[in-house]
C-alpha positions, 0 to 999 in steps of 0.5 A: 692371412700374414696378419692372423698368422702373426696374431696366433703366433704371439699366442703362442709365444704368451704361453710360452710357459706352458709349451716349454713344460709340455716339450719337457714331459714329452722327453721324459716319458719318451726316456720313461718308456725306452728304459722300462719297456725295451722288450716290447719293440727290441724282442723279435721273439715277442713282436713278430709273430707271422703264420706261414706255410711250407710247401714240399714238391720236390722229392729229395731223395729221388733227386739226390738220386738222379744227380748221383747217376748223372755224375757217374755216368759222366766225363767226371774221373771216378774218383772225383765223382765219388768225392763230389757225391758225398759232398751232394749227400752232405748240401742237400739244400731243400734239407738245409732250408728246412732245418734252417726254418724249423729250428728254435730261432726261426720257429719262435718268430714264424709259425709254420705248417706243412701243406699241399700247395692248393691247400696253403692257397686256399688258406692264404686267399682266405687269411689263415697264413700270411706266407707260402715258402714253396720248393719246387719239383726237381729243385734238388736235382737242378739246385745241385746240377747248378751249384756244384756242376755249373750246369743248367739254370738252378733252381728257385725257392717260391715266397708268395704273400699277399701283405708285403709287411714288416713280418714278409720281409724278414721271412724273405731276408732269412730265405735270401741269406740262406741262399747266398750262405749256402752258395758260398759254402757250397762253392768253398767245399766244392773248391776243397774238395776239387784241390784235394784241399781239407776234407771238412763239411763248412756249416752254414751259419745260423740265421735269426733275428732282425739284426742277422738280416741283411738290408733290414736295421732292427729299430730300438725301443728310444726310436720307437717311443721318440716317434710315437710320442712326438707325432702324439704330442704334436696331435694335441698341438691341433687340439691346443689350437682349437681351444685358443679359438674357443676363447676368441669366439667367447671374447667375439674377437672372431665377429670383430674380424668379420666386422673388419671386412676379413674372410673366415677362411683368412682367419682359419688360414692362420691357424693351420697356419701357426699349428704347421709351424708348431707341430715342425718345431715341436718334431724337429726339437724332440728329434733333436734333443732325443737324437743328440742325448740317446744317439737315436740314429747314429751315423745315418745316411743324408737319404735317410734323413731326406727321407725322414724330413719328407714324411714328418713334413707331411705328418706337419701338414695334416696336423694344421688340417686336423686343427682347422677341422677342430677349430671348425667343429669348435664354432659349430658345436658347444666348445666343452663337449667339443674339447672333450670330444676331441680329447677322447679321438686323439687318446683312441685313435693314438692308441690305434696308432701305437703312440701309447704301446707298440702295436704288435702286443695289442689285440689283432682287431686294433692291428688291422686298424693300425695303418687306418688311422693317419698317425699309425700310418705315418708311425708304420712308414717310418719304423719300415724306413728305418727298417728298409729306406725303400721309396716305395714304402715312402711313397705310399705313406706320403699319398695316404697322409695326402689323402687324410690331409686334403679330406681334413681340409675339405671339411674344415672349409665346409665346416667353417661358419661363413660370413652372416652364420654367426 
């Protein structure tokens, strides 16, 4: 393999040339689309669009009421009492929670509809909601109890999903931020109003867009555009490989290794072998000069990069088994109806993938597909670990690039022609 593997590279290095010319229009339409299309990836309005259900159990008023009678009929000195009853009347957190949600910010990322809950149910097995945000019976009354009585175990807010996508997780990081904001200003009022301090309601700050969410970074559209154009170039890394063997089997230089006692696999070992090193060099330059002249990500984390070096490596990896099954297909079939076959996969399956548009603005057909097709799912996986840098989410898309890599390497070997075929 050690001696195919330095016959390819010298190839590539012949073309230098060309390759440099390459690399540069890649960073020019990466600067291209960040420039002229930011819209389309920086928009939460534009790009997350979620159809979520909102179920009611709880009866706001009735539990207001219980917690009021409760506080009078307590130990608390009546005058207190009266205080911390307005205070209940002003916190009403299931109140709150649905102004929050149905106010302009929210509404034009989520669009909600009230239900009964076996109602959302039946609508959420069957895919018309993607979410169901549920308030629980009594949660007024035991919300209240807890928050401003320290009493009893409070209450929960239910999300239920059955996709834990991109959409779910700002849906849940919006409903997560409400809670801490509420607590707090609930304490603070609680703590003012207990001292004697100054009687003013403390409003909870408004909630909406990605950058409002804790724990979840928005991604920029030079990240976007630097991710989808680097894994679409190095896709046509594979296929620039292919080609180059096209032009040894016209010229027989491939009948003459097999003369020379050389295993095809040795030969085709070498190509995955040198488009591997390409497609790695290709990432980390575009990377690189992206990163240091857009300031693509600024003051990151060593996890984050670890992580990100991780899944471009696997990425890497499939792209050398895509070009041994072209390469394989190439000896199998006429070389220009290959060479237009394959040019005519990478343009579908890149725009699938996102690597032309953002998928969020194409058709919702081509959405289901996205994470279908090995350079969407490795696209999708980086954008939720700039988003989130959740190992879990890292660990799922290594394992699917793994399946999409060991399937594209099965048919090339199977695919190859073997010794005496040609």
């Amino acid at each position: 393999m050690g001696a195919f593997l330095k016959k390819d590279l010298l190839i590539y290095w012949r073309d230098r040339k060309e390759n440099i010319i390459s690399l540069i229009i890649t960073i020019i339409l990466i600067v291209v689309l960040g420039l002229i299309l930011p819209g389309w990836v920086e928009n939460p309005a534009s790009t997350l669009q979620l159809k979520a259900a909102y179920v009611v159990n709880d009866n706001e008023t009735e539990g207001l009421n219980q917690f009021q009678v409760a506080l009078a009929g307590g130990e608390i000195k009546e005058e207190a009492a009266a205080s911390l009853s307005m205070l209940a009347e002003q916190k009403q957190p299931a109140k709150l929670l649905r102004e929050l949600l149905t106010s302009d910010e929210v509404t034009e990322m989520i669009n909600w509809t009230e239900l009964k809950e076996d109602e959302a149910l039946r609508q959420l097995e069957d895919g018309d909601i993607e979410a169901i945000v549920t308030i629980p019976e009594g949660f007024t009354r035991l919300a209240l109890n807890k928050i401003i009585l320290d009493e009893g175990d409070g209450a929960a807010i239910s999300l239920v999903a059955d996709n834990p996508s991109i959409e779910v997780n700002v849906l849940h990081g919006i409903i997560d931020s409400f809670t801490q904001q509420f607590n707090v200003s609930t304490a603070i009022s609680y703590t003012l109003t207990k001292t004697g301090g100054i009687d003013k309601e403390i409003t909870i700050p408004e909630v909406g867009g990605l950058e409002q969410i804790d724990g979840v970074r928005a991604i920029t559209s030079f990240q976007y555009f630097t991710l989808a154009i680097a894994v679409l170039f190095a896709m046509y890394q594979a296929a620039n490989t292919a080609s180059k063997a096209v032009t040894e089997k016209r010229e027989q230089v491939f009948q003459r290794i097999l003369l020379s006692g050389s295993s095809p696999l040795s030969y085709l070992s070498g190509k995955l072998g040198v488009t591997l090193i390409t497609a790695l060099l290709t990432f980390t330059i575009v990377i690189v000069i992206s990163n240091y002249t857009l300031n693509l990500f600024p003051n990151y984390s060593l996890k984050f990069w670890l992580g990100f070096l991780l899944l471009t490596a696997m990425m890497g990896l499939f792209v050398a088994a895509m070009s041994g099954l072209f390469t394989a297909i190439m000896f199998r079939i006429n070389p220009d109806i290959t060479i237009a076959i394959i040019q005519m996969l990478i343009l579908v399956i890149g725009l699938i993938g996102g690597n032309f548009v953002p998928i969020y603005i194409l058709p919702d057909v081509l959405k289901e597909l996205w994470e279908w097709t090995p350079n969407g799912l490795w696209l999708s996986t980086m954008i939720q670990w700039i988003h989130q840098e959740s190992w879990v989410t890292m660990a799922e898309g290594i394992f699917g690039l793994l399946i999409f890599t060991v399937v594209a390497i099965a048919l090339s070997v199977w695919l190859f022609p073997k010794r005496g075929v040609i």
